[in-house]
C-alpha positions in Angstrom: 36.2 36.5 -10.2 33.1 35.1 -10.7 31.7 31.2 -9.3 32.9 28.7 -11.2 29.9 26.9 -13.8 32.7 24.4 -15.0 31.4 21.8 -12.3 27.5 20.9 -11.5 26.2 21.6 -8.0 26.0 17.6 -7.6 29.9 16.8 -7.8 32.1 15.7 -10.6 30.5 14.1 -13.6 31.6 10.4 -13.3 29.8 10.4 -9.9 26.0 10.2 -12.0 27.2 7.4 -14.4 28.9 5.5 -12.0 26.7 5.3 -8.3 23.1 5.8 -10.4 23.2 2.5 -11.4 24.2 1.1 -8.2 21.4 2.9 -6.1 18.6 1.7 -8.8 19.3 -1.5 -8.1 19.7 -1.3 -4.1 16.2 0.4 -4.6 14.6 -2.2 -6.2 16.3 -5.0 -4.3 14.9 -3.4 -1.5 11.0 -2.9 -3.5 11.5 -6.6 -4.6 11.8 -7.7 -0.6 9.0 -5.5 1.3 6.6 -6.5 -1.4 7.8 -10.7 -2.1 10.2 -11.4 1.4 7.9 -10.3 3.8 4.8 -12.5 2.9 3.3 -10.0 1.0 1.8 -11.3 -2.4 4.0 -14.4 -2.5 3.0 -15.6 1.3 1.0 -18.8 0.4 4.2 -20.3 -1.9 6.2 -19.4 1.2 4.7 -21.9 3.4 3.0 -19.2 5.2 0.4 -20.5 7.9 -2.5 -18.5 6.0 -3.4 -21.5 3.6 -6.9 -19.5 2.9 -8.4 -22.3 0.6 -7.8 -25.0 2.9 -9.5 -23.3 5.5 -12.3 -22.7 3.1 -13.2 -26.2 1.5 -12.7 -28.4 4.9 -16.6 -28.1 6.7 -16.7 -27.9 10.2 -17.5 -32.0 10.4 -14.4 -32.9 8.6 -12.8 -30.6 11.8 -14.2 -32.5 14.2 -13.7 -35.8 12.6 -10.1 -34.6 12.8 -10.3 -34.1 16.8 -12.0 -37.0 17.1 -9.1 -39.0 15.2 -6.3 -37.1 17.1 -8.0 -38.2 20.5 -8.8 -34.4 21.5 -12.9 -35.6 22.0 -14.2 -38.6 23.6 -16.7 -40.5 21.4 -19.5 -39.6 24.0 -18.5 -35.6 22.6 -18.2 -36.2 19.3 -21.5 -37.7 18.8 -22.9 -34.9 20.6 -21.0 -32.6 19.0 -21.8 -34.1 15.2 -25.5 -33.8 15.9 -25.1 -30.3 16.2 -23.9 -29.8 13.2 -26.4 -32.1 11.5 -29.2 -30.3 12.8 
């Protein structure tokens, strides 16, 4: 007697039609989170701290105006301070 050919090396036939589906869709769930859930290209809609064009349209007087408003300077500093950046 020879091997039997009536079966694939892979199991019974119904296993393919039946789990394939399943695994594609584990695999792209899982695609779907490391590229979106992680704060990959999605990050600044996720309230992520990295708000890149806020940090790049507020000028370095609007900053310390800021401090100065929050109490972090004295008024002695901030002048000081604003004259630097003036000049």
């Amino acid at each position: 007697m020879g091997p039997d050919y009536s079966w694939p090396w892979w199991g019974p036939m119904w296993v393919f039609p039946t789990f394939m589906p399943i695994i594609m869709l584990v695999v792209m769930i899982v695609a779907l989170y490391l590229i979106f859930g992680r704060g990959g290209f999605c990050a600044p809609w996720h309230g992520s701290t990295r708000n890149f064009d806020r940090d790049r349209s507020e000028s370095a007087l609007d900053i310390l105006k800021k401090r100065y408003a929050r109490g972090e300077i004295t008024a002695e500093e901030f002048e000081r301070m604003k004259q630097s950046i003036l000049s």
